[in-house]
N, C-alpha and C positions, 0 to 999 in steps of 0.2 A: 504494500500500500504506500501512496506516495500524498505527500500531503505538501502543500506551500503557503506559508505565513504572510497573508496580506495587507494585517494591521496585526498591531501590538501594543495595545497601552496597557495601564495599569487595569484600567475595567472595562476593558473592550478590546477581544479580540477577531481577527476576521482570518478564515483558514479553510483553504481552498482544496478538498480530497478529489480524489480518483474514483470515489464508488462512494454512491446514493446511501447505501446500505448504511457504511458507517456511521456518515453524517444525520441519520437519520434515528440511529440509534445515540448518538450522544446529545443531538436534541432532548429525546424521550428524559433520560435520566437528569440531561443540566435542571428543566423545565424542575423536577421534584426539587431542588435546591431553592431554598427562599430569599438565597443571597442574589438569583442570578433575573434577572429584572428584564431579558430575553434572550432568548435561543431557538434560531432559527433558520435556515438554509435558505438559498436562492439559488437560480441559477435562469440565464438569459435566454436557454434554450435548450433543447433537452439533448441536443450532441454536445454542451458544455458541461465542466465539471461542476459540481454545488458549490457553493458557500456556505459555511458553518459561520455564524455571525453570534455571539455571543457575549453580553454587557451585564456587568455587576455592580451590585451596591453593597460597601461593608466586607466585600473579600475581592478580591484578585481575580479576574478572569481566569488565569492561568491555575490559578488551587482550585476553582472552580470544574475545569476538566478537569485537573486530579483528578479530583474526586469523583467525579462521575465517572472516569476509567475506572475507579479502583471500586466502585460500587458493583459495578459492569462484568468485571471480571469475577469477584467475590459470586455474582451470581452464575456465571456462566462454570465455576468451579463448582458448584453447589448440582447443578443441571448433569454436569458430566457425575460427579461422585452418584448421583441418583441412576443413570444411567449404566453405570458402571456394575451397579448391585441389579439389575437386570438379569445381566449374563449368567 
């Protein structure tokens, strides 16, 4: 996955992915965060890549992803261990 940093402030950043999916999943998760005041993608046409645009108040943009990566994975760890006891 390839990602490009369009904007970088302290409460707002703008980050240009390669695949819908992702951006679309760290929407989901920033949104549950009450620090984070929007998150949301764009993109000018659907052969271009999204934008993940995300603005905070009271924390960091940037600990903001943290933590919704790390929410993200925590469950996607949770998902496989359930899976795993399947077999």
């Amino acid at each position: 996955m390839e990602l490009n940093i369009l904007k970088d402030t302290k409460e707002e950043v703008e980050i240009e992915f390669d695949n819908l999916t992702m951006a679309e999943i760290l929407r989901v998760y920033l949104n549950k965060d009450t620090a984070v005041t929007l998150a949301a993608w764009k993109r000018g046409h659907a052969s271009e890549n999204p934008i993940l645009i995300v603005k905070t108040k009271g924390k960091t943009a940037k600990k903001a992803i943290a933590e919704a990566i790390s929410h993200l994975t925590k469950e996607l760890d949770k998902i496989e261990a359930n899976f795993k006891k399947l077999k």
